[in-house]
N, C-alpha and C positions, 0 to 999 in steps of 0.2 A: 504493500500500500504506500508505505514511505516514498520506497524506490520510483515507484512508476508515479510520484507526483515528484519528482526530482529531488529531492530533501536528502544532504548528505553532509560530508564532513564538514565542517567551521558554521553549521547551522542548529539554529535553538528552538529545539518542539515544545510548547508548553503544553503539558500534561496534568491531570490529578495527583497528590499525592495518598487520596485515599484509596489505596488498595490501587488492583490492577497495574502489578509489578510489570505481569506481561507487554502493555503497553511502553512504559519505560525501557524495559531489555529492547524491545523493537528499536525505538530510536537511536540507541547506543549501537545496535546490530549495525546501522548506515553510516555510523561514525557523528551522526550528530549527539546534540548534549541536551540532557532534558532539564526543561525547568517548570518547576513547579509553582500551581496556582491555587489557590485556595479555593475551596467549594462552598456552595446554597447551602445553607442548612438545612433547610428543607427538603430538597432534591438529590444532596450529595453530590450532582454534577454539578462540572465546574460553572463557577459565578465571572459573568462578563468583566464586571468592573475589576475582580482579582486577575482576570486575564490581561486585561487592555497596561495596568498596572505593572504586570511581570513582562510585558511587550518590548524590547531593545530592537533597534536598526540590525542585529542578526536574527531576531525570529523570522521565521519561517513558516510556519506551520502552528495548528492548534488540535491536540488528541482531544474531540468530545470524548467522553465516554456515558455510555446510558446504565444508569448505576440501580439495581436490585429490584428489575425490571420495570423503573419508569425513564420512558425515555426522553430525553434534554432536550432543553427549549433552545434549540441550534439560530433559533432567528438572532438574539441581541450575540450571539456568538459570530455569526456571521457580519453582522452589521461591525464589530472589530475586526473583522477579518478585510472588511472592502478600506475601512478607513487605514489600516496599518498595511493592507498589501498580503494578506497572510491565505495560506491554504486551510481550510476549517475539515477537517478528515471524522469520521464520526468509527467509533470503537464499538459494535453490536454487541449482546448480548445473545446467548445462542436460544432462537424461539422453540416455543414447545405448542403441541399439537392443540389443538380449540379443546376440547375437553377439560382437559389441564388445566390450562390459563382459568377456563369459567367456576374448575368445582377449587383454585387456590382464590378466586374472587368472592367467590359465596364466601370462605372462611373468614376471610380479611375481611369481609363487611360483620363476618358474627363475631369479631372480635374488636373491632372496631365502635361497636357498640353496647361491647360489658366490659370493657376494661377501664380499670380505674388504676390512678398510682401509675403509671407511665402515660406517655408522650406516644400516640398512637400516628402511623404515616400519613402525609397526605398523599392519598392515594392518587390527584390529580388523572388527565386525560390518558387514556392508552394504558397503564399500570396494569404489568401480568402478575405483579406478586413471585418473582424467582424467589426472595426475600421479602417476610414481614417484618422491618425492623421499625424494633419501636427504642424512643430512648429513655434510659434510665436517670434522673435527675444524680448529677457528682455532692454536690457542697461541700466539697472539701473532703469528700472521702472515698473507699474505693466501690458505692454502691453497687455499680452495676456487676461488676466480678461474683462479692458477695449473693448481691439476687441473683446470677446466673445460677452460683454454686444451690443456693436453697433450692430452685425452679427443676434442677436436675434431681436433687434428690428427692421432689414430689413424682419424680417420672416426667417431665415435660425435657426434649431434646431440642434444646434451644443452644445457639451459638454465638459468638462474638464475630461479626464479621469480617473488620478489621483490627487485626492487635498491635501493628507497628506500621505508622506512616511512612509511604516511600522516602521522606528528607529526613528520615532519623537510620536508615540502613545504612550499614556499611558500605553497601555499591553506590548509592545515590546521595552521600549523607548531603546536606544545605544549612545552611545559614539564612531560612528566611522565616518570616514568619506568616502562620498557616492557623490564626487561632481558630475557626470556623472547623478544620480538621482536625487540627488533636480536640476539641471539645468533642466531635465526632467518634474519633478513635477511642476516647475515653467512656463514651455512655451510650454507644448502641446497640442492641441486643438483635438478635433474628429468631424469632418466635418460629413453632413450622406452621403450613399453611399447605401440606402436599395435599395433594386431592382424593390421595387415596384414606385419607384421617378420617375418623368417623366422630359423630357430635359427641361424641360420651371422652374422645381425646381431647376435641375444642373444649367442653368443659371443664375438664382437665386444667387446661392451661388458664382459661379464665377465673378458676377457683385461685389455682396459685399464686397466678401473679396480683391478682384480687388482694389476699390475704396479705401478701410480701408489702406491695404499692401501697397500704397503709400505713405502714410504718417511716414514712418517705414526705420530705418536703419540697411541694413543689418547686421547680427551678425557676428561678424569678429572670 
């Protein structure tokens, strides 16, 4: 993808640092250098104005990436792309059969509607649910880790999705700052949402995190 839009050594692809390492190895595979932009909070894909921001007379290029199957609002992304000159290249997520997508959409709406004590997605337009991630309020401590650990031991197979931002690795380490992601990196959980779950799982997990999510101040 790089290659065949001409993108290569002495040039800078701005990328996500949340997750999607893959992406980042791509850019270094062409000998260009990635740099990273902060993301939506909301969305988790990258945020225009952190784009337009990390932009220098060597960019080149911008990796969308469409983050825990909603996929990014490429319009104010391209609108930096016309005013800086840059290529806007979008990173897919791998889709899944209609079935899929509609019985992880029923779940996301039935959990969307009993959970309390978390920060539930905005689900916004197109959203397949790969990922139900909801965030867990920090205040200064390490809640979400802790509610993972409890949520697993009620039986609920929930995940951290990202545990180390690409500008903190050793391959890509940076010097910028990314607060929008490490608040990210720090409080998002991935609840499941597979289609094959049945309601008596979904209440499962709406019981626990229920029970947990009280104990908890919301994040101001």
């Amino acid at each position: 993808m790089l290659t065949a839009a001409g993108v290569g050594v002495g040039d800078e692809v701005i990328v996500p640092a949340f997750g999607n390492v893959e992406v980042a190895e791509a850019v270094t595979r062409v000998g260009a250098l990635p740099t990273f932009a902060d993301v939506d909070p909301v969305t988790y894909c990258l945020d225009a104005v952190a784009v337009e921001a990390a932009t220098t007379r060597r960019t080149a290029a911008v990796v969308a990436v469409h983050r825990f199957g909603r996929p990014v609002d490429v319009g104010p992304l391209h609108e930096v792309g016309r005013r800086h000159g840059l290529l806007v290249l979008e990173h897919r997520e791998s889709e899944a059969p209609y079935d899929e997508v509609a019985g992880r959409r029923e779940w996301a709406a039935y959990l969307d509607a009993r959970l309390r004590g978390v920060r539930t997605p905005d689900g916004g337009d197109g959203h397949t649910y790969q990922q139900y991630v909801v965030r867990v309020p920090g205040n200064g401590r390490p809640d979400r880790d802790a509610f993972a650990r409890a949520l697993r031991r009620r039986g609920v197979d929930c995940r951290v999705p990202v545990r180390t931002p690409l500008h903190r690795l050793p391959a890509f380490r940076r010097r910028v700052s990314l607060p929008e992601t490490e608040l990210a990196t720090d409080e998002t959980l991935a609840l499941p949402v597979d289609a094959a779950l049945t309601k008596r799982d979904m209440q499962r997990t709406v019981s626990a995190c229920n029970a947990l999510g009280g104990l908890l101040q919301p994040a101001l």
